[in-house]
C-alpha positions, 0 to 999 in steps of 0.5 A: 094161428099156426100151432107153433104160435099156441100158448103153453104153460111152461113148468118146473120139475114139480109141474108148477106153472112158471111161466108161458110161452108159444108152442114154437119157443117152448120146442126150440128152447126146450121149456118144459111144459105139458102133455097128455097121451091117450090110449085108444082102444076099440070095440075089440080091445085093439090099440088105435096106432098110426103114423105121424105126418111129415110136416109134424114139428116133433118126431115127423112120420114117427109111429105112435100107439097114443092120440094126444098132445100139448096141454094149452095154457090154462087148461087142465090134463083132463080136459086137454086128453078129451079134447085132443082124442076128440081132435086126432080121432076125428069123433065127437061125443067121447067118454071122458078118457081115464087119468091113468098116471103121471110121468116127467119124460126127459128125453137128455137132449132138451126135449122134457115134458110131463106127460099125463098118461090117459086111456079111453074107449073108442066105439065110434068110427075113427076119421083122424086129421089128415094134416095129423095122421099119415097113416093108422089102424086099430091093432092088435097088443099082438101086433103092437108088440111084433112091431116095436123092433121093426117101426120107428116110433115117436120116443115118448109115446114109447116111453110112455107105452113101457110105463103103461105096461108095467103100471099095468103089470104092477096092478094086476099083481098087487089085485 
């Protein structure tokens, strides 16, 4: 099965399943549907970060600081954010990733999703897919910042980054 032919639940703006749908449809005809995005940090507190690969259906050869993905029909955010960092970090035996927030992304032009935003601990060697991942490397927030302006990143893994900074400035004010 082609990941264009996965089922997908497909929801409302208050992400209620109404419906399902192969993965292909649901990109085609702009059915909103779900996502998990992982935030993956080594040992040293750098950000896993690579570089999509050309035959990817969303945003080929894109860069994007998240591992992550659809979430299949039936299957909750949770499990769908281990599976998915498991899968595009090519490791088995991750900590459970920590649910961070929620947020609809939207991107004006049929391309809408909610999207599960998760952040995990990453000590063990990485080997991502080669069908998935072109390029990546674990970097620095430093370095992640200097190459905001000059990369072309995925924009929902963008979206979700500017949330998860100020989701984090917010937190830390209010502690």
């Amino acid at each position: 099965m082609s990941s264009a032919d996965e089922i997908l639940d497909i929801v409302d703006e208050d992400d209620q399943v109404i419906g399902q749908s192969p993965r292909g449809e649901a990109y085609a005809q702009g059915l909103r549907h779900r996502c998990v995005f992982i935030e993956a940090r080594d040992a040293r507190d750098r950000l896993f970060v690579h570089r999509r690969t050309p035959t990817k259906l969303v945003f080929p050869s894109r860069y994007d600081m998240f591992v992550g993905g659809v979430v299949g029909a039936g299957e909750s955010y949770d499990d769908a954010a281990l599976r998915e960092a498991e899968e595009e970090l090519g490791v088995t035996g991750l900590p459970r990733p920590a649910f961070l927030f929620k947020f609809l992304y939207d991107d004006g032009a049929g391309q809408t999703w909610w999207s599960a935003v998760y952040e995990v601990r990453c000590e063990l060697p990485v080997s991502p897919q080669a069908e998935e991942v072109a390029w990546h490397d674990f970097l620095s927030e430093a370095e992640v910042e200097r190459r905001l302006p000059q990369w072309a990143w995925v924009p929902d893994g963008l979206a979700a980054y500017e949330r998860l900074r100020a989701y984090r400035a917010a937190g830390s004010s209010s502690g």
